[in-house]
MILOKOL-11962 format. One record per residue: residue in one letter; x, y, z of N, C-alpha, C in turn. Coordinates in steps of 0.02 Angstrom, whole numbers, always signed. Layout:
BEGIN
@code = a n_px = X n_py = Y n_pz = Z ca_px = X ca_py = Y ca_pz = Z c_px = X c_py = Y c_pz = Z;
...
END
This chain:
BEGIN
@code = x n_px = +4144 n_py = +3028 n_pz = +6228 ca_px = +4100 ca_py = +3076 ca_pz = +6196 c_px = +4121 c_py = +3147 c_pz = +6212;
@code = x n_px = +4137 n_py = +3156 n_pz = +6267 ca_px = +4167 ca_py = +3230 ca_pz = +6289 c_px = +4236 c_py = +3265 c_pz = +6241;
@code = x n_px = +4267 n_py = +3218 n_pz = +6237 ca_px = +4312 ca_py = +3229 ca_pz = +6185 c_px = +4279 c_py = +3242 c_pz = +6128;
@code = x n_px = +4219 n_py = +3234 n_pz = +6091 ca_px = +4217 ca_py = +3245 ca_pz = +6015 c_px = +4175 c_py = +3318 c_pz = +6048;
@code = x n_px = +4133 n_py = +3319 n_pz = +6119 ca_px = +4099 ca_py = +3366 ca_pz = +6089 c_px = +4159 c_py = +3436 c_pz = +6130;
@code = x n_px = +4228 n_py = +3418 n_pz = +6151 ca_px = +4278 ca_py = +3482 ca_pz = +6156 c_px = +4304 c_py = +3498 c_pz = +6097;
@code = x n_px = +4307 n_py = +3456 n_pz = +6046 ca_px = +4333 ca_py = +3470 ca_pz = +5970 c_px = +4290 c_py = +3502 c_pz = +5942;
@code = x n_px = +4211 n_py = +3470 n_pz = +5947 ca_px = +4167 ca_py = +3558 ca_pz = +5924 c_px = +4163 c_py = +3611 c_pz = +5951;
@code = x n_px = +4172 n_py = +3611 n_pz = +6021 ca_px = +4182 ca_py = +3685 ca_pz = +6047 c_px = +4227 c_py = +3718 c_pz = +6016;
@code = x n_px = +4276 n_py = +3697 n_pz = +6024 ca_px = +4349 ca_py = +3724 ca_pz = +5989 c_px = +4335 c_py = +3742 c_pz = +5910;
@code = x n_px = +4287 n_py = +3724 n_pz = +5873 ca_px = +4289 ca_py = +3705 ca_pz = +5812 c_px = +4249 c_py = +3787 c_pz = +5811;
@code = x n_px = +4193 n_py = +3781 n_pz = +5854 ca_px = +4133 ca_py = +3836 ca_pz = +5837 c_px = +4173 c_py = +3903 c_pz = +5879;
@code = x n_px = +4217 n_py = +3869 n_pz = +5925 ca_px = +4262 ca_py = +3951 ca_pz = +5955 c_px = +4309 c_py = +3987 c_pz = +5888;
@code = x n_px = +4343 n_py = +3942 n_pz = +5860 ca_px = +4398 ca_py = +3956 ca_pz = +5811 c_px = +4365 c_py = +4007 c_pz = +5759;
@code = x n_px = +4288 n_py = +4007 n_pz = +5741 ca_px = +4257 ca_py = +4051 ca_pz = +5692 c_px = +4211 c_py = +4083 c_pz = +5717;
@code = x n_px = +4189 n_py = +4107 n_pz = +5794 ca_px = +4141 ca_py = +4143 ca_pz = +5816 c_px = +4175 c_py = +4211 c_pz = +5805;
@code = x n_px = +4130 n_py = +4252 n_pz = +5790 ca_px = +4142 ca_py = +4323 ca_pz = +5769 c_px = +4169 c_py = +4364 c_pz = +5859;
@code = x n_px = +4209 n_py = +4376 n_pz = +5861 ca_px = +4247 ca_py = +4432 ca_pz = +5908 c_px = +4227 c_py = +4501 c_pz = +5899;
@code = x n_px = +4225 n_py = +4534 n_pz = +5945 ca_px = +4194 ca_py = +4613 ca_pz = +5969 c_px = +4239 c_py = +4655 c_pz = +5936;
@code = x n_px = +4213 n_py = +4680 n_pz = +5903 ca_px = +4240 ca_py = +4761 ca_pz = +5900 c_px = +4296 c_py = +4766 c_pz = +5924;
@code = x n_px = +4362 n_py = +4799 n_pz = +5894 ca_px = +4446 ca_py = +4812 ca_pz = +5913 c_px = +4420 c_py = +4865 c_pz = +5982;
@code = x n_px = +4379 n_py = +4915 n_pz = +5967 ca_px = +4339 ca_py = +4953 ca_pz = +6034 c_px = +4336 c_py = +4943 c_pz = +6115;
@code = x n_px = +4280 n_py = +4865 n_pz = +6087 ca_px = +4272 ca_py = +4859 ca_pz = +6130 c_px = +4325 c_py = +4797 c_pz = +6166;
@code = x n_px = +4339 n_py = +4783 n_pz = +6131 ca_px = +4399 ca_py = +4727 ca_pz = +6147 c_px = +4465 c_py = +4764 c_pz = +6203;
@code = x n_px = +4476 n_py = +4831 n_pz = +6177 ca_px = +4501 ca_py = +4871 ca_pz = +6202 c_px = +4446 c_py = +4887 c_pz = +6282;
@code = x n_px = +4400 n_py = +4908 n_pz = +6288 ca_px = +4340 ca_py = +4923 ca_pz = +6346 c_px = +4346 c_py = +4875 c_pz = +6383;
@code = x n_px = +4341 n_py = +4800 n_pz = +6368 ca_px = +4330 ca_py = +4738 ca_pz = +6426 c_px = +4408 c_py = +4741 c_pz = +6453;
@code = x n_px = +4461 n_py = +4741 n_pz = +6424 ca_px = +4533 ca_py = +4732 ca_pz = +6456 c_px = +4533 c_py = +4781 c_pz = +6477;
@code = x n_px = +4533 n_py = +4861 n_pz = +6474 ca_px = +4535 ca_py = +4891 ca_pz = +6523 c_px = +4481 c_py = +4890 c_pz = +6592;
@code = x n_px = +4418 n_py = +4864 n_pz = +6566 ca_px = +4380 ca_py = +4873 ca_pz = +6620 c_px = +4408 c_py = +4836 c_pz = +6693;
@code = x n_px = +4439 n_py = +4784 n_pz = +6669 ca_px = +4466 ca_py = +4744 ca_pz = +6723 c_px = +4524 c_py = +4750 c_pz = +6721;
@code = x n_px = +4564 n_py = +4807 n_pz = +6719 ca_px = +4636 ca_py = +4840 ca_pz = +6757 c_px = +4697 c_py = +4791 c_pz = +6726;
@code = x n_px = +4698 n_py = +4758 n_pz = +6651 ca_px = +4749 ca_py = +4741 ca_pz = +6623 c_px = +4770 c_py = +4775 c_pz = +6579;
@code = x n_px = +4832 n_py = +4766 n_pz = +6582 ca_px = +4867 ca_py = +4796 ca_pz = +6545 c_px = +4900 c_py = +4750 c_pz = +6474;
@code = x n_px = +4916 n_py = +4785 n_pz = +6412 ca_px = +4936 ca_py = +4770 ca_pz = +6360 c_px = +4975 c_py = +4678 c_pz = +6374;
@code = x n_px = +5023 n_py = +4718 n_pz = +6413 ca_px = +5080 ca_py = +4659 ca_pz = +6433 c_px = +5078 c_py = +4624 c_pz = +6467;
@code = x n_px = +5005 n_py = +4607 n_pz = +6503 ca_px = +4972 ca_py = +4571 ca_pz = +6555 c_px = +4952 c_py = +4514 c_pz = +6498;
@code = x n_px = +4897 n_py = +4542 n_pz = +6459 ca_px = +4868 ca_py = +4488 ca_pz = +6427 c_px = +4925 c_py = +4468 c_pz = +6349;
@code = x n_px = +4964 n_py = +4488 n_pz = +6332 ca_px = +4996 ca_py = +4473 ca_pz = +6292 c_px = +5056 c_py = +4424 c_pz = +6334;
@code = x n_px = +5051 n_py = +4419 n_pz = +6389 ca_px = +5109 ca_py = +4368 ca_pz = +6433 c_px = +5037 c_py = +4316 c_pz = +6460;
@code = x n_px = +4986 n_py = +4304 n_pz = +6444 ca_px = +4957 ca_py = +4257 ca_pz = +6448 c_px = +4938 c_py = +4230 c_pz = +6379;
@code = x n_px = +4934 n_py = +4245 n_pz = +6341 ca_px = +4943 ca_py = +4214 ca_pz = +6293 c_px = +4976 c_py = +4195 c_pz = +6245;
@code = x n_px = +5052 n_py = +4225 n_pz = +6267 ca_px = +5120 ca_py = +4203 ca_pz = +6246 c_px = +5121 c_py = +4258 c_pz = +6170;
@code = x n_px = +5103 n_py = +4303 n_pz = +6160 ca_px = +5093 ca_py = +4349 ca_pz = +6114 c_px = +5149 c_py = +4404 c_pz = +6127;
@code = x n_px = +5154 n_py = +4441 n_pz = +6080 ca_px = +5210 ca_py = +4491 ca_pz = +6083 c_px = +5141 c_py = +4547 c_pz = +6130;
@code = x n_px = +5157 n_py = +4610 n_pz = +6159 ca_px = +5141 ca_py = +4671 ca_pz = +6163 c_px = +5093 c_py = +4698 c_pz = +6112;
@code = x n_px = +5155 n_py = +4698 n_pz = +6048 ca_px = +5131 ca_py = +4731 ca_pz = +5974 c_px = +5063 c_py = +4690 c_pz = +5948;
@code = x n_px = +5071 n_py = +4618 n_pz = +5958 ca_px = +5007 ca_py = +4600 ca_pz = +5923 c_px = +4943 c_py = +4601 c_pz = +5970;
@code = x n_px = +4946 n_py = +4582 n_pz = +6048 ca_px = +4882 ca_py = +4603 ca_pz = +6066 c_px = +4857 c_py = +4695 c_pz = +6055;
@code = x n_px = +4891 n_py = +4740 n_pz = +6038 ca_px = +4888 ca_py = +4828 ca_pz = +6013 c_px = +4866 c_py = +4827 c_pz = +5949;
@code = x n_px = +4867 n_py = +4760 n_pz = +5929 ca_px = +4837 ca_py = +4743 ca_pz = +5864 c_px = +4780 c_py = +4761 c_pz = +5860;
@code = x n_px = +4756 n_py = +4694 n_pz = +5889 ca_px = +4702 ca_py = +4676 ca_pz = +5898 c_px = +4665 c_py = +4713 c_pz = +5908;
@code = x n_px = +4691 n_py = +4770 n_pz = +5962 ca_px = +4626 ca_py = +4812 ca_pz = +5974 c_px = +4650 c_py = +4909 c_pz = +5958;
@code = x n_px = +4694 n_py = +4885 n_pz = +5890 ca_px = +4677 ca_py = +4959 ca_pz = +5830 c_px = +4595 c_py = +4953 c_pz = +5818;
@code = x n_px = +4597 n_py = +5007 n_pz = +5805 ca_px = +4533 ca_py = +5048 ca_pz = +5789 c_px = +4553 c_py = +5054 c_pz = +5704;
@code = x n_px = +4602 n_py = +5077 n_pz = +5716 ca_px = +4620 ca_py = +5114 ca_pz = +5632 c_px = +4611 c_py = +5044 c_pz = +5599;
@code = x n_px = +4654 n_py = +5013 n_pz = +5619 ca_px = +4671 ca_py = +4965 ca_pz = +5569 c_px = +4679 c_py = +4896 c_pz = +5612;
@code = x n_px = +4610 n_py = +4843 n_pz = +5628 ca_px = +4638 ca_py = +4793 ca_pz = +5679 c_px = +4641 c_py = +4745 c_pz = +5635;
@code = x n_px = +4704 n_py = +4700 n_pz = +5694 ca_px = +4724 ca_py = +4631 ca_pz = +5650 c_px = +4687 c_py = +4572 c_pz = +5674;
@code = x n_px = +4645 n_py = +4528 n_pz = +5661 ca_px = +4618 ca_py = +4485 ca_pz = +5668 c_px = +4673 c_py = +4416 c_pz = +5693;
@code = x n_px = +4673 n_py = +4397 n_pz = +5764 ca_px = +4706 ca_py = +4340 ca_pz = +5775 c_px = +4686 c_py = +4292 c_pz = +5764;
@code = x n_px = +4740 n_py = +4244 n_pz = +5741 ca_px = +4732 ca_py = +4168 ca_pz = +5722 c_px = +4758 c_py = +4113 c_pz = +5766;
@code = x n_px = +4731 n_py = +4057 n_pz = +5737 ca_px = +4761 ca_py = +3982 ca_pz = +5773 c_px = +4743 c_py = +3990 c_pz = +5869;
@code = x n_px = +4770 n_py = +3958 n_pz = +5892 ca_px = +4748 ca_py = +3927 ca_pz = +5964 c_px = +4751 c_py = +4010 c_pz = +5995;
@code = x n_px = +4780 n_py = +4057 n_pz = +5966 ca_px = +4785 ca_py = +4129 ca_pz = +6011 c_px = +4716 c_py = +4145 c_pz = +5989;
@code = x n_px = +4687 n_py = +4145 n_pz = +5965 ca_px = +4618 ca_py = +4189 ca_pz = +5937 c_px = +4577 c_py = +4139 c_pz = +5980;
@code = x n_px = +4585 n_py = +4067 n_pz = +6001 ca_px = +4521 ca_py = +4037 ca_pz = +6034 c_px = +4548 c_py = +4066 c_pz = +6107;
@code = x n_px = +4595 n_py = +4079 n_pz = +6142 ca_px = +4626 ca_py = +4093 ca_pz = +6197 c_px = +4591 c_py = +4165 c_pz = +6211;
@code = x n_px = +4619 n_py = +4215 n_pz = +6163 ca_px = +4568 ca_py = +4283 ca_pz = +6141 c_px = +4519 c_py = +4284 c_pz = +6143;
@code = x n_px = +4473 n_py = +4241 n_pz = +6118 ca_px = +4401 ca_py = +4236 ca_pz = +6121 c_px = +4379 c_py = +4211 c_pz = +6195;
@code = x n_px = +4386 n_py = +4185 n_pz = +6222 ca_px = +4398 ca_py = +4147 ca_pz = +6290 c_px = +4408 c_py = +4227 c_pz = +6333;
@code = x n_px = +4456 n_py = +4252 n_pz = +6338 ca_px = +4470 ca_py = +4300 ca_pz = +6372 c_px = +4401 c_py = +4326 c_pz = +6382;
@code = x n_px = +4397 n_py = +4354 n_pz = +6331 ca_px = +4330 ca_py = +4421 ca_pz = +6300 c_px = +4272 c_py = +4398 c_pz = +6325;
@code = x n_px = +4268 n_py = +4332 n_pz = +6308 ca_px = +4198 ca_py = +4313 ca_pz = +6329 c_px = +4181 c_py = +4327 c_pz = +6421;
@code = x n_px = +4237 n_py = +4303 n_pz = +6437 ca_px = +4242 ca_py = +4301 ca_pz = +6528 c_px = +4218 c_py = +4351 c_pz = +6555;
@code = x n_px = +4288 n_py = +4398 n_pz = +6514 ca_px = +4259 ca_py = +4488 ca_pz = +6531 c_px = +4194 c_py = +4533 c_pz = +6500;
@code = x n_px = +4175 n_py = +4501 n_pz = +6463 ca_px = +4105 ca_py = +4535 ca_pz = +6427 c_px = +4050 c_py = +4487 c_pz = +6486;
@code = x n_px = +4065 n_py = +4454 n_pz = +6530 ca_px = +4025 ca_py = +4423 ca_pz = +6571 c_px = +4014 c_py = +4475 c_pz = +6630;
@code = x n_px = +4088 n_py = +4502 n_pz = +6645 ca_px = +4078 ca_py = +4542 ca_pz = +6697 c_px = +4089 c_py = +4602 c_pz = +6700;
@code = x n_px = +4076 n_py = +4632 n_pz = +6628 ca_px = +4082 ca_py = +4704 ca_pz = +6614 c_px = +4042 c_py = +4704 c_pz = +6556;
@code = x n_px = +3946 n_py = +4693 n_pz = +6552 ca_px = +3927 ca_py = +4709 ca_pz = +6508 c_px = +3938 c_py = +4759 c_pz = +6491;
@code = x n_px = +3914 n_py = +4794 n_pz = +6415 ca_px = +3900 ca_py = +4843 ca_pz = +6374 c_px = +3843 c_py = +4894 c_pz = +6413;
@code = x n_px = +3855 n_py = +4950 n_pz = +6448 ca_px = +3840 ca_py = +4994 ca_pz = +6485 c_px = +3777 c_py = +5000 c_pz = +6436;
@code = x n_px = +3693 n_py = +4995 n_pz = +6459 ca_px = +3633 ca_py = +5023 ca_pz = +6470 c_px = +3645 c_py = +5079 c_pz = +6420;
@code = x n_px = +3626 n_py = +5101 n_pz = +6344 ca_px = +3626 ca_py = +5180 ca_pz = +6343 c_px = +3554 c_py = +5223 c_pz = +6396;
@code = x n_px = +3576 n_py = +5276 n_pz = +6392 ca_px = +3542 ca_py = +5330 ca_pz = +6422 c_px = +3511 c_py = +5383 c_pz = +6370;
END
């Protein structure tokens, strides 16, 4: 049974909506990585995680890198909420 219900996780990770190129950019820096840190964990070029988190113009990742991406974000949006406004 664990097996069908890791295929829906995976299923409901693959199309959960991802943060803002912004803030996507905010959680990786908050925790002192760098471009080529997380693009060498997820076997990604440099260029495409800089993608990801354009402002101007971001590229939406696909296939097992976008559930890996999502995974990341989630970890770090755990331990770097969205700062209280004032």
């Amino acid at each position: 049974m664990s097996e069908l219900f890791d295929a829906v996780d995976a299923l409901v990770a693959s199309r959960a909506p991802l943060p803002s190129a912004e803030e996507r950019k905010r959680l990786r820096q908050a925790h002192g990585l760098t471009l080529d840190e997380v693009a060498a964990a997820l076997k990604v070029r440099r260029a495409t995680v800089s993608g990801w988190e354009s402002v101007k113009k971001p590229v939406e990742p696909r296939g097992p890198e976008r559930e890996a991406y999502a995974r990341l974000l989630n970890k770090l949006a755990e331990l770097y909420p969205v700062p209280a406004a004032t």
